[in-house]
BALUMNU-689405 format. One record per residue: residue in three letters; x, y, z of N, C-alpha, C in turn. Coordinates in Angstrom, 3 decimals, always signed. Example, Ala and Ser with C-alpha at 12.3 -4.5 7.8 and 13.67 -1.06 7.14 Angstrom:
2
['ALA' [+13.190 -5.690 +7.800] [+12.300 -4.500 +7.800] [+13.200 -3.300 +7.800]];
['SER' [+12.850 -2.250 +7.080] [+13.670 -1.060 +7.140] [+12.900 +0.030 +7.870]];
This chain:
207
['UNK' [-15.522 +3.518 +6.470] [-15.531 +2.065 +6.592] [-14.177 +1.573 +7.087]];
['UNK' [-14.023 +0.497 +7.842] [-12.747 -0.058 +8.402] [-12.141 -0.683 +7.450]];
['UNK' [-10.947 -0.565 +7.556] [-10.321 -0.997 +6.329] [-10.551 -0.541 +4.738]];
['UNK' [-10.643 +0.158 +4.988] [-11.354 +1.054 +3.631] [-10.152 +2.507 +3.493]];
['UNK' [-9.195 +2.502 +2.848] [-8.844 +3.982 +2.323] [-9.469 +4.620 +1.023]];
['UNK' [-9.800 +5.416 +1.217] [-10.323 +6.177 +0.155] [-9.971 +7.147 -0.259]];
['UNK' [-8.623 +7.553 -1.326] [-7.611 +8.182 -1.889] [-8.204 +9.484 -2.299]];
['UNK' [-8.081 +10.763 -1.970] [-8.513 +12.365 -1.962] [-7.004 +12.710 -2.398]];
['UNK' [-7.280 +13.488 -3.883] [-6.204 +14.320 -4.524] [-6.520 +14.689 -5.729]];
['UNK' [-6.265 +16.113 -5.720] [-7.396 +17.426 -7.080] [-6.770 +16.323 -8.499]];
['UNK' [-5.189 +15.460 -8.199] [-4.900 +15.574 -9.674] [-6.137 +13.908 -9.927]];
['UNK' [-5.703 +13.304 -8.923] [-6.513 +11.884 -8.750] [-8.384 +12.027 -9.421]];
['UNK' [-8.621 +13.135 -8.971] [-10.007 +13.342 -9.150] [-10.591 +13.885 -10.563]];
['UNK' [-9.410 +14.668 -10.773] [-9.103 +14.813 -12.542] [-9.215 +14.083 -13.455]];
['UNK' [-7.820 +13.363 -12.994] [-7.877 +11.849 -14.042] [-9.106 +10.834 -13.959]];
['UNK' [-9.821 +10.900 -12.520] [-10.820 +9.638 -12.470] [-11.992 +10.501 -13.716]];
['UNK' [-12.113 +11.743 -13.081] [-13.436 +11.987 -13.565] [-13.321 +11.691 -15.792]];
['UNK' [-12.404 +12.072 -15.722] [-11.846 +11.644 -17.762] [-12.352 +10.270 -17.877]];
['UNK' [-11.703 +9.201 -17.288] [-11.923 +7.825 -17.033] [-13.147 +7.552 -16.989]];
['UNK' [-14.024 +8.909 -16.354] [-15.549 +8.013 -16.165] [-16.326 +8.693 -17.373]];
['UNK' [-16.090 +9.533 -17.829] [-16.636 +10.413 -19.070] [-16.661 +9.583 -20.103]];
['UNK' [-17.536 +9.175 -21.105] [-17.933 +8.199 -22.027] [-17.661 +8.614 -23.388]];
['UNK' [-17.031 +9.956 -23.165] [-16.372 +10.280 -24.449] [-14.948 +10.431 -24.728]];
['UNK' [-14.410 +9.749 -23.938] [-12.851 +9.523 -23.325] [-12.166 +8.657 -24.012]];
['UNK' [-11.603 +9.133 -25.056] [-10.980 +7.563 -25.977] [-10.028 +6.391 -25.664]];
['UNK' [-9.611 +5.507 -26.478] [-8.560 +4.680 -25.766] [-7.633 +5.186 -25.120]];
['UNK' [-7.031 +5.973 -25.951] [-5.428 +6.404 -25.968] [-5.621 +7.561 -24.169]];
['UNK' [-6.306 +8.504 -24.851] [-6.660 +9.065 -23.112] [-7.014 +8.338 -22.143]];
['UNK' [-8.151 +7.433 -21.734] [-8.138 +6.480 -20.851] [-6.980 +5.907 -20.498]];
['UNK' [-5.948 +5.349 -21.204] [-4.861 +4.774 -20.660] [-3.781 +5.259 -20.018]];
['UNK' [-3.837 +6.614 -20.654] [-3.309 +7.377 -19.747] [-3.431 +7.944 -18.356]];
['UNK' [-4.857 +8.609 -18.549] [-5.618 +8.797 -17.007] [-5.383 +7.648 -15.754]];
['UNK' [-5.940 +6.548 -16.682] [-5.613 +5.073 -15.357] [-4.299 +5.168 -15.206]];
['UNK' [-3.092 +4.966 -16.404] [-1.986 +5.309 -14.954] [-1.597 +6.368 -14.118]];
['UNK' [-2.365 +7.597 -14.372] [-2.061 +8.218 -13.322] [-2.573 +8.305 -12.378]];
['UNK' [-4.183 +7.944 -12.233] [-5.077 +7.104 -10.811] [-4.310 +6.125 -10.502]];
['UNK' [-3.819 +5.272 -11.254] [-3.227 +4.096 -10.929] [-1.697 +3.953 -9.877]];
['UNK' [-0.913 +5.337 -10.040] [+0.327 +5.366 -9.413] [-0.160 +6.074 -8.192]];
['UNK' [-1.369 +7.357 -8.484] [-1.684 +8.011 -7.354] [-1.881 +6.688 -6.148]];
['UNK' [-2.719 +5.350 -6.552] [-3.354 +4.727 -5.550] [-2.607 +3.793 -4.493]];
['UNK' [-1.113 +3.522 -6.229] [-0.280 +2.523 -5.495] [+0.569 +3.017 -4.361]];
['UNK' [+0.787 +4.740 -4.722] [+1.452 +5.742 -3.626] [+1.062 +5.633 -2.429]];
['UNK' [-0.303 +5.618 -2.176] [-1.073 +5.376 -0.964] [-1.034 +4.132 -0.518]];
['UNK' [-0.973 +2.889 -1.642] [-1.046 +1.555 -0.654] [+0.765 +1.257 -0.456]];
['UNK' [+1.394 +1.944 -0.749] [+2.604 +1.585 +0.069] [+3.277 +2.310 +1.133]];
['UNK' [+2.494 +3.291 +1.189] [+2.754 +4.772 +2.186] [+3.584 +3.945 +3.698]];
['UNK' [+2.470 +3.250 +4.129] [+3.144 +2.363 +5.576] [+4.503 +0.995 +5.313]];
['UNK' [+4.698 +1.350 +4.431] [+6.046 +0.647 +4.172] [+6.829 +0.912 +4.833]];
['UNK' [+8.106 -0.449 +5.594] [+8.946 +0.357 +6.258] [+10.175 +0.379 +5.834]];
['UNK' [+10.833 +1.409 +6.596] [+12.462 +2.085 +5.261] [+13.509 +1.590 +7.114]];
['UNK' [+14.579 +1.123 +6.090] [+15.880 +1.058 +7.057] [+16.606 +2.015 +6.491]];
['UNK' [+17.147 +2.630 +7.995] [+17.762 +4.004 +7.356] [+19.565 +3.752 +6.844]];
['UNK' [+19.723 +4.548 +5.457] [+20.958 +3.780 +4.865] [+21.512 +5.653 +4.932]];
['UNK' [+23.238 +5.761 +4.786] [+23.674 +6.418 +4.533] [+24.138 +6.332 +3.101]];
['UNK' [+24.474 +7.450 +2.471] [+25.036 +7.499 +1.003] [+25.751 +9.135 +0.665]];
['UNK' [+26.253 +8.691 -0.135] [+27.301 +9.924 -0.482] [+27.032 +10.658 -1.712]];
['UNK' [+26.536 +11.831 -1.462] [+25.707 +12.640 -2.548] [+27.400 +13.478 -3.103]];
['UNK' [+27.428 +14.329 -4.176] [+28.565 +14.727 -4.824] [+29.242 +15.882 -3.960]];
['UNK' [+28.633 +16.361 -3.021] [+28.994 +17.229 -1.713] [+29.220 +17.027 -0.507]];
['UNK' [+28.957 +16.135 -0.236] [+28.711 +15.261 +1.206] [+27.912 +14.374 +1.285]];
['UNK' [+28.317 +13.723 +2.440] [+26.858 +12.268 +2.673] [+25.747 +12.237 +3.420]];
['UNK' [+24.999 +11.863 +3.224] [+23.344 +12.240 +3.394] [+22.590 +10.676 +3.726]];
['UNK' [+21.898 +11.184 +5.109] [+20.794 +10.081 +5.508] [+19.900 +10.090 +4.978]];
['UNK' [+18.964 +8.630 +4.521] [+18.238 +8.147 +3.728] [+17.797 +6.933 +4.179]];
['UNK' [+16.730 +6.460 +3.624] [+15.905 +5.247 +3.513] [+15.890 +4.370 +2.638]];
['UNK' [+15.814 +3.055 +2.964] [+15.448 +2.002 +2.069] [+14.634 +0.860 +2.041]];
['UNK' [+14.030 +0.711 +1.273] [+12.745 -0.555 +1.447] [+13.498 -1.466 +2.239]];
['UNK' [+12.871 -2.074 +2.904] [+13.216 -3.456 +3.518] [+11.989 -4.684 +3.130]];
['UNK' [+10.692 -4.211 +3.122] [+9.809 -4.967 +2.858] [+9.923 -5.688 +1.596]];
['UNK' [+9.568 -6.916 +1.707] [+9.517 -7.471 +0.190] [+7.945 -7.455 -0.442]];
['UNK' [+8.074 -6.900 -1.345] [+6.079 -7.074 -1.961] [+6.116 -7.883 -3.468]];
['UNK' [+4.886 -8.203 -4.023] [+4.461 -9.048 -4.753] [+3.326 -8.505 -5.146]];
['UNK' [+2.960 -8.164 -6.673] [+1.848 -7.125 -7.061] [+1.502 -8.161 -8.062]];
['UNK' [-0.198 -8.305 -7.716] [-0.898 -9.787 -8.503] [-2.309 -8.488 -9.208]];
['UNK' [-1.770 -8.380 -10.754] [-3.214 -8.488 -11.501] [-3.989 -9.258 -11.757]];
['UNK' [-5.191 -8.948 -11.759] [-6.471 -9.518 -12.287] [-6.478 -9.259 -13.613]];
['UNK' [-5.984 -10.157 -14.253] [-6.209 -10.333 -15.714] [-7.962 -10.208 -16.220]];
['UNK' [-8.089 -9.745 -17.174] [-7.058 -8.569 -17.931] [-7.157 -7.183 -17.331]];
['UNK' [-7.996 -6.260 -16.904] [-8.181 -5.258 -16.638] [-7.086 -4.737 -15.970]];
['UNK' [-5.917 -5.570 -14.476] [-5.554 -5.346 -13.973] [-4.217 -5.135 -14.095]];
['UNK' [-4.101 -5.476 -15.441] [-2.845 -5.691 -16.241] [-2.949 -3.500 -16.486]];
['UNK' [-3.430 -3.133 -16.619] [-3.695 -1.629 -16.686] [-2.972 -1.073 -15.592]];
['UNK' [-3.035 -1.917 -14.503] [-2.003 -0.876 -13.349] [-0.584 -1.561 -13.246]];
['UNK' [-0.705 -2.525 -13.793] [+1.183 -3.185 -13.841] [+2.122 -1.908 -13.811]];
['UNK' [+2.167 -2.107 -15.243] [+2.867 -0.515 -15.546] [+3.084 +0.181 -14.810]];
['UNK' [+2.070 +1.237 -14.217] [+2.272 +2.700 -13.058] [+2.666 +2.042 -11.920]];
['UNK' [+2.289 +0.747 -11.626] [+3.318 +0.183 -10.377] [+4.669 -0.328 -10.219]];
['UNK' [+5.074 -0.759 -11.156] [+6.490 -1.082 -11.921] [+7.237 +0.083 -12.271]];
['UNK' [+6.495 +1.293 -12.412] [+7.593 +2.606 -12.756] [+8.192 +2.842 -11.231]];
['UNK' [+7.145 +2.337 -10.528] [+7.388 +2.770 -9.027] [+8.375 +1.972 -8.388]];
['UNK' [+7.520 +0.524 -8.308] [+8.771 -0.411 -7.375] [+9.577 -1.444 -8.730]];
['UNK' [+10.126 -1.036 -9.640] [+11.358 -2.001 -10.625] [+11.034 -2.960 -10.472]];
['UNK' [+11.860 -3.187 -8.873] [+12.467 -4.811 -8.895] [+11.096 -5.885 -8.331]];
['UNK' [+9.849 -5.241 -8.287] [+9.018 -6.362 -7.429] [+8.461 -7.348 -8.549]];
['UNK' [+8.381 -8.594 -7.574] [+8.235 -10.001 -8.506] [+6.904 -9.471 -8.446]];
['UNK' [+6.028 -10.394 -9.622] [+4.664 -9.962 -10.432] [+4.199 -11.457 -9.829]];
['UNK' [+2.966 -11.400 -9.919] [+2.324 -12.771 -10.047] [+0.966 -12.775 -10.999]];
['UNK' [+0.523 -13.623 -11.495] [-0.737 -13.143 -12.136] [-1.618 -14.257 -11.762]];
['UNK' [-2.888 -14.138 -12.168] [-4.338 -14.963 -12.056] [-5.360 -14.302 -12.934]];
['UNK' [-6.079 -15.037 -13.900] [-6.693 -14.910 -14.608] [-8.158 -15.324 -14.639]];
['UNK' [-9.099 -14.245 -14.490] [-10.446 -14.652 -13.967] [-11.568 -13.574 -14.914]];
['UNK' [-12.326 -14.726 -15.036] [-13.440 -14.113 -16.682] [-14.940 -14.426 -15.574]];
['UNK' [-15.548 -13.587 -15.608] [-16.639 -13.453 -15.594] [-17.917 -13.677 -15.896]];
['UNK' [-18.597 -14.597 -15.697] [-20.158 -14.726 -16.442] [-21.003 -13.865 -16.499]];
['UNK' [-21.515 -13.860 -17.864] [-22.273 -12.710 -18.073] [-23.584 -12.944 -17.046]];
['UNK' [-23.901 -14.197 -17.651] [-25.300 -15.084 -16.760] [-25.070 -14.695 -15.813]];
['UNK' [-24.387 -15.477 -14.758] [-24.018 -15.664 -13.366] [-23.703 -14.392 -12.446]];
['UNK' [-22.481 -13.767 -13.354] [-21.989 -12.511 -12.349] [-20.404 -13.062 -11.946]];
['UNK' [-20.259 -14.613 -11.699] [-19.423 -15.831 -10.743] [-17.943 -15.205 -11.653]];
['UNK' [-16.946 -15.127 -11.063] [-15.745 -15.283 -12.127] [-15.367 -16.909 -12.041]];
['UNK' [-14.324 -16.939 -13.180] [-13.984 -18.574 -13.610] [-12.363 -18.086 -13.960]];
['UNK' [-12.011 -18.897 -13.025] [-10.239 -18.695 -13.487] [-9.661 -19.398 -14.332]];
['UNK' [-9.185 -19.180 -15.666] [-8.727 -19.953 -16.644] [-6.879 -19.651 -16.248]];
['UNK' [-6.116 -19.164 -15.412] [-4.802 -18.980 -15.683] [-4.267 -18.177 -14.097]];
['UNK' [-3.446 -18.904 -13.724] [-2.758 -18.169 -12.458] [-1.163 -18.804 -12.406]];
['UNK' [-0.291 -17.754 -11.969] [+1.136 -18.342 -11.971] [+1.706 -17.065 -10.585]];
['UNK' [+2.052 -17.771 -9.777] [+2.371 -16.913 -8.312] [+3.928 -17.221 -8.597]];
['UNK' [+4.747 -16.038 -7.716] [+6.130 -16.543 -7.345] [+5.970 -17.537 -6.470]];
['UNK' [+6.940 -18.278 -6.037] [+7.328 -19.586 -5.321] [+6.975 -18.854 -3.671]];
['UNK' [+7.736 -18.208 -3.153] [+7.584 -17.709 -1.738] [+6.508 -16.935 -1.519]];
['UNK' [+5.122 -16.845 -1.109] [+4.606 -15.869 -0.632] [+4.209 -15.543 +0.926]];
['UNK' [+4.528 -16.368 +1.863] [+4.449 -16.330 +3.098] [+4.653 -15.075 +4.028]];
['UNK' [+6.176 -14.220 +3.799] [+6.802 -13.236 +4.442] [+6.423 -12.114 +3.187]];
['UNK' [+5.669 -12.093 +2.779] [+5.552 -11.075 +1.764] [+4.381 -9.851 +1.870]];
['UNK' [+4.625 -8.930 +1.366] [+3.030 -8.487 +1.363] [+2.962 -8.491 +0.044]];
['UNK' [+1.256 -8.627 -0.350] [+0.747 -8.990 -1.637] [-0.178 -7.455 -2.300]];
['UNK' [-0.147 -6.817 -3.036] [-1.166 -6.282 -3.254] [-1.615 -6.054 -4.921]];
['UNK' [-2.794 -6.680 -4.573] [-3.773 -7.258 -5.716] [-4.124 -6.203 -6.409]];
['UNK' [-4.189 -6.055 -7.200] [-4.722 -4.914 -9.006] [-5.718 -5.300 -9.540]];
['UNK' [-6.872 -4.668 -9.321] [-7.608 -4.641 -9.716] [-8.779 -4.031 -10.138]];
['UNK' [-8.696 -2.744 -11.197] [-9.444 -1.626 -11.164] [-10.972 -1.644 -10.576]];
['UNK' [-11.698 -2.320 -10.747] [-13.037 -2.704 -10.875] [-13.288 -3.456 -9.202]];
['UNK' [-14.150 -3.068 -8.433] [-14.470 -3.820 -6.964] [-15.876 -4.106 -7.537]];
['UNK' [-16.864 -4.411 -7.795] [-18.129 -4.615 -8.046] [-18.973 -5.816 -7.353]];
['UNK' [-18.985 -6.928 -7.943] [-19.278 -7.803 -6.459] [-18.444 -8.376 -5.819]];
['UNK' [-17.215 -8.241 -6.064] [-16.522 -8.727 -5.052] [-15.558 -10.201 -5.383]];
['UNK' [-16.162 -10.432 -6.645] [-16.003 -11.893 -6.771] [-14.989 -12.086 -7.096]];
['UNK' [-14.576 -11.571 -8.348] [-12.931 -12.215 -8.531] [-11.996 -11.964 -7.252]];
['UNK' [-12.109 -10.642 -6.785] [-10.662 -10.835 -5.445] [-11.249 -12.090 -4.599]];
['UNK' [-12.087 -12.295 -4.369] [-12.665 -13.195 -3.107] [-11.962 -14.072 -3.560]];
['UNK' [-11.778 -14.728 -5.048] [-11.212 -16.004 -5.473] [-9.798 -15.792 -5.368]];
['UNK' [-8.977 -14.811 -6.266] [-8.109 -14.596 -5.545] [-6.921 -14.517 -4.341]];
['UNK' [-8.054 -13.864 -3.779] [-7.223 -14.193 -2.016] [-7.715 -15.462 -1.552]];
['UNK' [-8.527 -16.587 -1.746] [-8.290 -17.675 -1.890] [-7.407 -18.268 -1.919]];
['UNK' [-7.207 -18.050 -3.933] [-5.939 -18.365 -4.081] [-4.485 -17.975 -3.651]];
['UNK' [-4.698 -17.208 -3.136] [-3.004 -16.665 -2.452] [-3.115 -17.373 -0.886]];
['UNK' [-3.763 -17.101 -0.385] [-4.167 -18.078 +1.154] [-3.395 -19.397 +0.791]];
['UNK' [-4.290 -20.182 +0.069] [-3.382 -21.409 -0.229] [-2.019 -21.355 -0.746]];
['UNK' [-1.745 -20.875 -1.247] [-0.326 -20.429 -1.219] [+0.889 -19.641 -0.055]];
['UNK' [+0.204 -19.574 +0.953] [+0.893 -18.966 +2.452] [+0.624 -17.853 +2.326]];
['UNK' [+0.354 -16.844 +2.046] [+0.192 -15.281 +1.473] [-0.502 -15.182 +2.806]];
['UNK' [-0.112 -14.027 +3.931] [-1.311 -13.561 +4.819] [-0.960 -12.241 +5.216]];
['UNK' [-0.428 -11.336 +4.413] [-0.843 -9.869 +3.997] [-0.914 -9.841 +3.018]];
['UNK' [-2.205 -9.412 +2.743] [-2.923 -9.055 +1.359] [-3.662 -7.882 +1.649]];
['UNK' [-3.030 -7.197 +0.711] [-3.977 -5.554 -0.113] [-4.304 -5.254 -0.912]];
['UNK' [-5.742 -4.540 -1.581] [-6.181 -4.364 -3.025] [-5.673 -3.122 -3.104]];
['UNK' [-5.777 -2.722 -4.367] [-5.647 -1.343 -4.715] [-6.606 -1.586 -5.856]];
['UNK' [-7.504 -0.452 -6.056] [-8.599 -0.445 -7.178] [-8.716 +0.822 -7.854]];
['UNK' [-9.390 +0.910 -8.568] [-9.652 +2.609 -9.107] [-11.249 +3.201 -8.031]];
['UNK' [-12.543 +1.973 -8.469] [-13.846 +2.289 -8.438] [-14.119 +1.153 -7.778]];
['UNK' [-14.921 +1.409 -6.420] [-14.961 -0.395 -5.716] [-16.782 +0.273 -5.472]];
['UNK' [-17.821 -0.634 -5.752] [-18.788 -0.608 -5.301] [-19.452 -1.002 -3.938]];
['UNK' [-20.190 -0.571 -3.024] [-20.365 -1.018 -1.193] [-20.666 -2.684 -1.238]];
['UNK' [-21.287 -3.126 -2.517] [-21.393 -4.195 -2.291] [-19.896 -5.491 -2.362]];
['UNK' [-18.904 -5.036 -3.089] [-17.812 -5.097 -3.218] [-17.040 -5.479 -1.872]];
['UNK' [-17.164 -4.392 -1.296] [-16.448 -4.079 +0.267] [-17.091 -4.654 +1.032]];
['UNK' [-18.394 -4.917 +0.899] [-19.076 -6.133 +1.774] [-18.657 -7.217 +2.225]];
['UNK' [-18.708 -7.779 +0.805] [-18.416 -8.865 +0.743] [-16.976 -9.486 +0.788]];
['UNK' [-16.002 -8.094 +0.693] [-14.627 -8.808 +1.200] [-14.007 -8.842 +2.688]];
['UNK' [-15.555 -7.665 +3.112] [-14.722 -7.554 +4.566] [-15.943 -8.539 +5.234]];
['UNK' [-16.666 -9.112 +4.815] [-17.504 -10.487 +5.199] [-16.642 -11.686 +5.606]];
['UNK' [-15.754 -11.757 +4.117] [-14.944 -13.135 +4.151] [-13.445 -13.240 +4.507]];
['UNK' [-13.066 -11.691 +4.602] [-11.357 -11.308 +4.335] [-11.697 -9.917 +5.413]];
['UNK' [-11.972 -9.910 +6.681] [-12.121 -8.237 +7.152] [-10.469 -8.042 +7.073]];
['UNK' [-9.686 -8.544 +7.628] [-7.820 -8.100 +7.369] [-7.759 -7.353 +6.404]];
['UNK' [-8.174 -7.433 +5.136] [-7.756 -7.072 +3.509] [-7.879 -5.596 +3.873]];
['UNK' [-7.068 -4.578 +3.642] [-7.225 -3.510 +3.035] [-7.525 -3.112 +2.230]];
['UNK' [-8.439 -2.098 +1.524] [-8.619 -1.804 -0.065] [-8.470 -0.343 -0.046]];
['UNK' [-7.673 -0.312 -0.981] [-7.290 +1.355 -1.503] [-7.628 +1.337 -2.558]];
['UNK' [-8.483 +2.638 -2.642] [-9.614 +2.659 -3.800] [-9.418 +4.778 -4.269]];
['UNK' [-9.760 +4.521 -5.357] [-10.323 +6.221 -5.683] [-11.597 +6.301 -5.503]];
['UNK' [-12.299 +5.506 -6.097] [-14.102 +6.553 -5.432] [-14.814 +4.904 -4.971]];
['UNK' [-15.153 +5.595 -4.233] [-16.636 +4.667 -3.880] [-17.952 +4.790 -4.404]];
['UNK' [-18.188 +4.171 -5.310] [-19.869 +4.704 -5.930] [-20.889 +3.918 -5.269]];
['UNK' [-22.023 +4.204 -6.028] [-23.302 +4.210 -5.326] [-23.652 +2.703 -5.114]];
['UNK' [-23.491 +1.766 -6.128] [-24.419 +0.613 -6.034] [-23.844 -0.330 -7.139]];
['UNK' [-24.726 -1.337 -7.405] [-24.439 -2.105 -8.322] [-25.928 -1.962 -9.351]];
['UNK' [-26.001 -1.945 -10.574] [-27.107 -2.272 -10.889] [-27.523 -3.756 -11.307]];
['UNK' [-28.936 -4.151 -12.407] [-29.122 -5.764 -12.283] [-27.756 -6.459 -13.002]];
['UNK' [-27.132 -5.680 -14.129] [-26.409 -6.465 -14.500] [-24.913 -6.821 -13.728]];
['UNK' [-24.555 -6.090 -12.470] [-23.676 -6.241 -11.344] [-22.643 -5.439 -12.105]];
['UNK' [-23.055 -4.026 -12.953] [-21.809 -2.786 -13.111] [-21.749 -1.650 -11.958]];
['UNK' [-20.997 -1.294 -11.983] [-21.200 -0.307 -11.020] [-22.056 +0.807 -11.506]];
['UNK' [-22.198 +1.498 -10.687] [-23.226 +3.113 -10.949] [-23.184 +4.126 -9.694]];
['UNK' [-22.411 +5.251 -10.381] [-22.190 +5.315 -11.567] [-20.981 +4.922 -12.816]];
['UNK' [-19.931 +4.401 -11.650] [-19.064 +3.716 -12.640] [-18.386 +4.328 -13.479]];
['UNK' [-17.715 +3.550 -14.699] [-16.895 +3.827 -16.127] [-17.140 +2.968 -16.714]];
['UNK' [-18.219 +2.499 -17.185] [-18.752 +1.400 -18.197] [-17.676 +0.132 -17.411]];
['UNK' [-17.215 -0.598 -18.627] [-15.908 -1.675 -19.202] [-15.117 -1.308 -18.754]];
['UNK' [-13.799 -1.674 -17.591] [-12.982 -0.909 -17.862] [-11.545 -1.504 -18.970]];
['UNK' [-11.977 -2.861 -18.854] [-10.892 -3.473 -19.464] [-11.192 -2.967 -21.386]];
['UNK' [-12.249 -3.488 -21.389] [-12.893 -3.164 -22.923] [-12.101 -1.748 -23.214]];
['UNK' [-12.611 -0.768 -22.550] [-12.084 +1.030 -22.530] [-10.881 +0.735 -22.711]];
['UNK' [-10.237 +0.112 -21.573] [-8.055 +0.603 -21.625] [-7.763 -0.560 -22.481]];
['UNK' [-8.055 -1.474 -23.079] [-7.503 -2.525 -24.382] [-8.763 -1.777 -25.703]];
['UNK' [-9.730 -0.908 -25.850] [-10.250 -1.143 -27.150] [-10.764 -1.998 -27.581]];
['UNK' [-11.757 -3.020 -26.726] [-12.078 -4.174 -27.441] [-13.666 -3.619 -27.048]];
């Protein structure tokens, strides 16, 4: 699919498959997701670009790289709050933004009760956290919301995105990139994935 990466690695496939196993407790689940979780963010920053810096190692001095890009990493509360962490071990200094979007059970629709962006997002790239792709709905609102805010590079990173998911973002958003670990089969009536990991927020908080 265009715009579609789809992350291949023995340790990645390890950790997902624990994650999807239903006998996988809190404490393991949380672990597994951050290590899907850093595997994915590895991949969505891969095309980053480095200005090359010199520095002085304890023997001599040595050419090297350094970010130049500025990024901005927005969870989807709550679930998405699960990859903060493994992305923050990675990039320290990047400003966070959050948005907070609950789901109807009825409907399927998310409902945003809470969002707080940094001030600048124009020259930035954005990439959105959000384990779960299923219909699509909360990022759709999302990158909405960052649109109105100047934001016009935006990237997901997910664990499990369903086709109907990717449909519908490259319907309304084809630009968006999504870096994902698996692609599953479908959605079923209640709009989970399948075959999925149940909950994922429920699983990595215990609720």
């Amino acid at each position: 699919m265009e715009n579609v990466h789809l992350i291949q690695h023995p340790v990645l496939e390890h950790s997902l498959t624990l994650l999807r196993d239903k006998r996988t407790g809190t404490e393991e689940f949380r672990h597994h997701a951050a290590i899907v979780a850093q595997i994915v963010l590895l991949e969505a920053t891969r095309s980053l670009p480095l200005r090359r810096k010199s520095v002085r190692t304890p023997l001599a001095s040595a050419q090297g790289g350094q970010l130049t890009e500025e990024l901005v990493l927005v969870p989807v509360l709550r679930a998405g709050l699960s990859m903060l962490r493994p992305a923050l071990d990675i990039l320290p200094r990047t400003p966070v933004g959050f948005i907070g979007l609950e789901r109807d059970e009825r409907t399927a629709l998310a409902r945003a009760y809470y969002q707080k962006f940094p001030v600048e997002l124009k020259h930035k790239r954005i990439i959105v956290l959000d384990p779960m792709l299923a219909t699509g709905g909360s990022l759709l609102d999302t990158i909405a919301r960052l649109h109105d805010r100047g934001a016009q590079e935006i990237a997901v990173a997910c664990v499990v995105a369903a086709p109907e998911g990717i449909a519908a973002l490259h319907r309304n958003y084809p630009e968006v990139v999504i870096h994902t670990a698996a692609i599953d089969s479908h959605l079923n009536e209640a709009k989970y994935i399948v075959p999925g990991l149940g909950d994922f927020g429920d699983r990595y908080f215990g609720t």
